[in-house]
N, C-alpha and C positions, 0 to 999 in steps of 0.2 A: 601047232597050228600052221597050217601053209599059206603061204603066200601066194599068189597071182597078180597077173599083169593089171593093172586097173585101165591101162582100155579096153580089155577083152571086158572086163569087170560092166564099164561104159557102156558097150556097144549090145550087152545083155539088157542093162536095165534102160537105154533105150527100145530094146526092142519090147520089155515089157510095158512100158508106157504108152507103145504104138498098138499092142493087143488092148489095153485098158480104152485105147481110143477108136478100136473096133477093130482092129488092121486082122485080117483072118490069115496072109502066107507067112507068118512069124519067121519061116526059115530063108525065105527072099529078104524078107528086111533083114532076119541078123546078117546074110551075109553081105547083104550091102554097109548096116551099119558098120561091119569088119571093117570092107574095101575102105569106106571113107577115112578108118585110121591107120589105114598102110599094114593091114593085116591078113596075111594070104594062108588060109588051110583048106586042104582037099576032102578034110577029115568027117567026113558026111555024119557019121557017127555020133560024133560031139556034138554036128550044129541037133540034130535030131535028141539028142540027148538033153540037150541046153532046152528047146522049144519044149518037149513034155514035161521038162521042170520048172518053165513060165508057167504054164497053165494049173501046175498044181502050185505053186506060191508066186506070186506078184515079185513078191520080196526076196526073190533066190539069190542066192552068195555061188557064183561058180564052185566047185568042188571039182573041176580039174580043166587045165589046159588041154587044145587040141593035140593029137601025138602027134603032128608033124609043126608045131607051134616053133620057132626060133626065139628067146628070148632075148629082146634089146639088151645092148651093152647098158649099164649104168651108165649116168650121166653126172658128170662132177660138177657142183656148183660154178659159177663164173666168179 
């Protein structure tokens, strides 16, 4: 099973919550929900990918990163 980033994860099911609350540009919102957690892809593909898979489940689990996505360094406890 894979793993992903759970902002991207985030910024999904925020955007599915904003279609449940009418929002019709899903692909405006997700990439602003992106922007807002410091997540930059050009990957049009993906966001278009990601929105047709809102609309067929509410409840979608990413099944893959953007291809130009950078992966954060892990973060070591304090």
């Amino acid at each position: 099973m894979a793993t992903y980033d759970a902002n991207l994860q985030a910024a999904v099911d925020a955007t599915s919550i904003a279609k449940s609350s009418g929002e019709t540009d899903l692909a405006s919102y997700l990439r602003e929900q992106l922007e807002e957690r410091d997540i930059e892809t050009k990957d049009e593909a993906w966001i278009e990918h990601i929105v047709q898979k809102i609309h067929e489940d509410p409840n979608f689990m990413i099944d893959r990163e953007p291809d130009d996505y950078e992966r954060p360094e892990p973060q070591l406890p304090r």
